[in-house]
C-alpha atoms as one frame of an Amber mdcrd trajectory, in Angstrom:
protein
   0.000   0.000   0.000   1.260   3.225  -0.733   2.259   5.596   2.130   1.453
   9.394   2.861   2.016  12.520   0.791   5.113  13.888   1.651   3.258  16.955
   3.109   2.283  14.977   6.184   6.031  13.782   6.841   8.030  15.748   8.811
  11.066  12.921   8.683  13.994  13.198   6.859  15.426   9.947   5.122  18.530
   9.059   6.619  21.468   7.067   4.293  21.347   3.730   4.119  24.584   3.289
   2.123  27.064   5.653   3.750  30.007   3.547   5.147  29.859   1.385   2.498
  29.037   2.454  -0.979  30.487   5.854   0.053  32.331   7.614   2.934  29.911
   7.948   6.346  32.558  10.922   7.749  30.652  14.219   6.677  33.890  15.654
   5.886  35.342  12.968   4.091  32.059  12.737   2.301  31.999  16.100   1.233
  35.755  16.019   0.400  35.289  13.268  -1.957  32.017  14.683  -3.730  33.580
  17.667  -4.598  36.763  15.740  -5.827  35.162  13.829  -8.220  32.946  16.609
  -9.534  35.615  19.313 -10.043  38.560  16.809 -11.062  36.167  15.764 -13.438
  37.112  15.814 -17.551  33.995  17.513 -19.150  35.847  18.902 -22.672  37.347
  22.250 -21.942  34.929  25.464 -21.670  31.757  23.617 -22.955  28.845  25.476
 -21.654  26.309  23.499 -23.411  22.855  23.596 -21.089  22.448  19.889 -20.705
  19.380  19.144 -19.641  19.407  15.934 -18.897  21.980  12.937 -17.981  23.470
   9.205 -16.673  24.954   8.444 -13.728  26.041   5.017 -12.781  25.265   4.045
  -9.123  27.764   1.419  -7.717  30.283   2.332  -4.686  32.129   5.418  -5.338
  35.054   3.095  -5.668  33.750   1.868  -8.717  32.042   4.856 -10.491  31.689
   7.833  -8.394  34.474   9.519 -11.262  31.782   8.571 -13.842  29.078   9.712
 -12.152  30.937  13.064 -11.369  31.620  13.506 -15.180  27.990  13.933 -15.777
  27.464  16.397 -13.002  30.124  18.319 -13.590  29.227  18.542 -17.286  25.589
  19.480 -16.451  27.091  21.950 -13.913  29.144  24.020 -15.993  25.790  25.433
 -17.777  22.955  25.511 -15.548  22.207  26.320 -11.641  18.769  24.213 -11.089
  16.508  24.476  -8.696  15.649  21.378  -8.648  17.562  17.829  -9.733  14.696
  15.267 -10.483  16.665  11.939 -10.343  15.158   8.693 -11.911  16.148   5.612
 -10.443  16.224   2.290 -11.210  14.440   0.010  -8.927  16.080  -3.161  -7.151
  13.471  -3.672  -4.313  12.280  -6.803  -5.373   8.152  -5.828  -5.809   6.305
  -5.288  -8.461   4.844  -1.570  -9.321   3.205  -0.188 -12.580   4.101   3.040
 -11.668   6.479   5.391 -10.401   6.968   5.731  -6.505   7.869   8.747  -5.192
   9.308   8.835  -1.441   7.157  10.438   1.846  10.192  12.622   2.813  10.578
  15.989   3.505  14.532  15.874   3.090  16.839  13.509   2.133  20.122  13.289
   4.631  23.505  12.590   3.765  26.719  13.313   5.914  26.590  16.312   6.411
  23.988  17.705   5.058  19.979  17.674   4.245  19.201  18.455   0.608  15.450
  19.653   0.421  12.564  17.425  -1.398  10.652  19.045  -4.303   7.185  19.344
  -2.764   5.292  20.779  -5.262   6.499  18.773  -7.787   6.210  15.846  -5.670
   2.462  17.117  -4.912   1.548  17.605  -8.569   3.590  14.259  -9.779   1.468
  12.249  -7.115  -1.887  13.404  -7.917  -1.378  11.442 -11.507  -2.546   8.050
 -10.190  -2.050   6.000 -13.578   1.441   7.104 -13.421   3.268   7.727  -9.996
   2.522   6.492  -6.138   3.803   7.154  -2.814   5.270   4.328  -1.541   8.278
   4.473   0.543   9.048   0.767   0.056  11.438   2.038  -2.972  12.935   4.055
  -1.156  13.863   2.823   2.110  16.747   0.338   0.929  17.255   1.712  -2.252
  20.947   3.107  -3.265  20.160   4.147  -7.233  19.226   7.592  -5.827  21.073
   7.795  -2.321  24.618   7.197  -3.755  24.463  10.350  -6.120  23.081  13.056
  -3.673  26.460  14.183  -2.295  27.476  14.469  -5.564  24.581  16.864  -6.646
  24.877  18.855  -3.683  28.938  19.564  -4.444  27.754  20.734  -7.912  24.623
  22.253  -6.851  24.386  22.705  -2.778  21.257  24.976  -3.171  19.093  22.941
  -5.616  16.196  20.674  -4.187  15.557  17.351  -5.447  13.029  14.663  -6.114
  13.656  10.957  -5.771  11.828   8.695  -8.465  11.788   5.254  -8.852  11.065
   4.284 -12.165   9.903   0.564 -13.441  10.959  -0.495 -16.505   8.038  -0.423
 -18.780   7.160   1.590 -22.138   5.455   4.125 -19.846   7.941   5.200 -18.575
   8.070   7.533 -21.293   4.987   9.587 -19.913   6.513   9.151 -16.514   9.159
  11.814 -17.772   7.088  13.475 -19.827   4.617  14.375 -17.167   7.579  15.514
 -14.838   8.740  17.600 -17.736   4.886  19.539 -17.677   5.181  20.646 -14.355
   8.380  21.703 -14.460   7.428  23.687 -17.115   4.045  24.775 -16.020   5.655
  25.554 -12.423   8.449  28.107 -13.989  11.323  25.887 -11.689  14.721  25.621
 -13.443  15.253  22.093 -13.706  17.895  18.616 -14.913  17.165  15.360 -15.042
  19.373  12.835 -14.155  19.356   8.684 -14.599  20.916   6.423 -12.004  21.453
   3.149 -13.915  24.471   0.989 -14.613  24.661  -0.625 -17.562  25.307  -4.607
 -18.896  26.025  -6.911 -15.380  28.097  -9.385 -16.955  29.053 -12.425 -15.505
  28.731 -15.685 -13.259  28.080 -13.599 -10.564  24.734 -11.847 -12.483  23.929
 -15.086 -14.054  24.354 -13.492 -17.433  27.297 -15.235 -19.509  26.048 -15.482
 -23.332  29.649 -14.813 -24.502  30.993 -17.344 -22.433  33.549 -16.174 -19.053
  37.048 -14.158 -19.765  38.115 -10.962 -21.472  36.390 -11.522 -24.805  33.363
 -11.983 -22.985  33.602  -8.749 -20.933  34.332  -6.649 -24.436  31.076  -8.492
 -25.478  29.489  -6.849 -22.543  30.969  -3.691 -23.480  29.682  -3.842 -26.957
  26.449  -4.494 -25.538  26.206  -1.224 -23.638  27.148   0.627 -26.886  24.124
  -0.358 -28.399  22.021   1.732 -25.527  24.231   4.350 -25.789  23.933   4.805
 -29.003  20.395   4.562 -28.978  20.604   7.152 -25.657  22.668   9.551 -27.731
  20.015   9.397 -30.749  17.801  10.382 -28.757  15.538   7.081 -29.620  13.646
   7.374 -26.983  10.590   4.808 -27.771  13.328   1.997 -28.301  14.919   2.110
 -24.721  13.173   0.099 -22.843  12.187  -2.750 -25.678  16.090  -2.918 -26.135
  16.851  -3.309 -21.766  14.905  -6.113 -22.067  16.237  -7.797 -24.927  19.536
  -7.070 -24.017  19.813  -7.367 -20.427  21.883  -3.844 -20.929  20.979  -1.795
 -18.143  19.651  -1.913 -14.871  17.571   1.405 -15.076  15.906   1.325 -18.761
  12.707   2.842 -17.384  14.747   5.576 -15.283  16.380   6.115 -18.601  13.720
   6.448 -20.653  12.015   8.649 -18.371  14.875  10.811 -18.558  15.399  11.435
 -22.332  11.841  11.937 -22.310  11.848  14.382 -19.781  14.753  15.995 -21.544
  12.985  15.641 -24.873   9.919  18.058 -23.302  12.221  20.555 -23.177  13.772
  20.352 -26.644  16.611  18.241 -26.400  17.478  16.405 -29.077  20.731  14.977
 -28.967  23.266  13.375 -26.496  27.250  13.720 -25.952  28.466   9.963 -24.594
  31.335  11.528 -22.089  32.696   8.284 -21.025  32.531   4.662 -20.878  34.348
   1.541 -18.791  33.220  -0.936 -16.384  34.190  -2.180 -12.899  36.774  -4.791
 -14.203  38.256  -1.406 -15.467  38.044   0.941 -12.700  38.994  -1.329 -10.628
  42.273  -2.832 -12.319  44.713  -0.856 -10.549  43.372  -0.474  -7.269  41.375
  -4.320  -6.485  42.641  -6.469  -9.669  39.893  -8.957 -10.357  39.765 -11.803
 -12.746  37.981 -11.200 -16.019  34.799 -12.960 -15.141  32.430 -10.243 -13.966
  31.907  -6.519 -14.760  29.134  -4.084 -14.556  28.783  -1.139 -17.170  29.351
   2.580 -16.333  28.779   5.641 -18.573  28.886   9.556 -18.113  26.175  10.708
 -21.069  24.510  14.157 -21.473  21.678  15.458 -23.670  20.958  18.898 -24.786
């Protein structure tokens, strides 16, 4: 059953991940955010307003340096007043629809970024398309894992938590976000937490076999959604995730590019591309039998 609005919660959400998929110390926290957003390599003095982009959510070990790219890239053109994050879901229950969260704020060490309640008010009056249900929320990292990361690019901006299914309707999940925005005057991105191909024994996926053909197989395999991403092809997203296995997040992705596409964007810059096996070859050296995709994309 879905919870309250979040106008009856006066709670904030408190991190589930910190201490282990990134630092718990607020300072160390907020040290590392901004590293990883203003070390990032975003192509010069591009000042491109992107509206819209993809983060990967693993441990900062893994991806946070992707996942900075994108900010940092979205940064350098536009001060929002609100981030509107689509996430992809890995609480294991079913949902036709969105869920939004029943929070007022959303903590992190060291600091409390500030939930979107109109938006969140407007968004969860469209009953065919978003709920309240903090079930998606509660143990859910897709989202968590990328707020100290917005607020070192953005430390004034609100945000809104969505957990997107994958389904084709996803598409008017984004577009409907996109409305209000509009209608409500806010300045606004869009951002997509979702990895990309999880190859290997470990994700019971193995079509190419085990070794590091296989894992360039995988890689290859995340090019075809990002090429589709950077096309702008926004109606083939989610048919290809679940053909391909390719990403974790298609519906947060697809609501994202059609958020994006709302407000006229109609192209995307792919800023960077690896995996863990990569990122994590000269720090943990693993075997080459499992790797999950990671991408820094923008669209304007």
């Amino acid at each position: 059953m879905a919870g309250p609005s979040v106008s009856n919660v006066e709670s904030r959400r408190e991190p589930v991940f910190a201490g282990r998929f990134y630092p718990a110390d607020d300072a160390e926290c907020q040290r590392a955010a901004e590293s990883f957003v203003k070390n990032a390599e975003v192509g010069g003095n591009d000042r491109t307003r992107w509206i819209g982009g993809l983060v990967p959510h693993a441990g900062w070990i893994c991806s946070a340096a992707i996942a900075g790219q994108t900010i940092a890239a979205m940064a350098a053109g536009t001060t929002p007043d609100v981030v509107i994050v689509f996430g992809a879901i890995h609480t294991p229950v079913p949902t036709p629809v969105a869920a939004l969260d029943v929070h007022r704020k959303w903590h992190v060490p060291g600091a409390d970024l500030e939930v979107a309640e109109f938006l969140h008010g407007k968004l969860s009056e469209l009953k065919t398309l978003f709920t309240v249900d903090e079930r998606f929320h509660a143990r859910e990292h897709a989202v968590e894992v990328e707020l100290p990361l917005i607020r070192a690019a953005w430390p004034n901006a609100m945000v809104l938590p969505v957990e997107v299914p994958v389904r084709e309707d996803a598409i008017a999940m984004g577009q409907r976000a996109a409305q209000q925005v509009l209608s409500s005057g806010l300045n606004a991105v869009y951002l997509a937490s979702s990895d990309l191909t999880h190859y290997g024994p470990s994700y019971g996926f193995t079509p190419a076999g085990i070794g590091a053909s296989a894992l360039q197989w995988a890689k290859d395999n995340d090019r075809r959604l990002l090429q589709l991403v950077t096309d702008m092809r926004v109606e083939q997203i989610v048919p290809e995730v679940r053909a391909r296995m390719n990403a974790c997040g298609g519906g947060a992705i697809a609501a994202m590019m059609a958020a994006a596409r709302e407000h006229g964007a109609g192209n995307g810059r792919l800023l960077g591309h690896t995996n863990s096996f990569e990122t994590l070859a000269n720090i943990h050296p693993q075997p080459p039998t499992d790797a999950v995709g990671y991408a820094s994309l923008v669209i304007a």
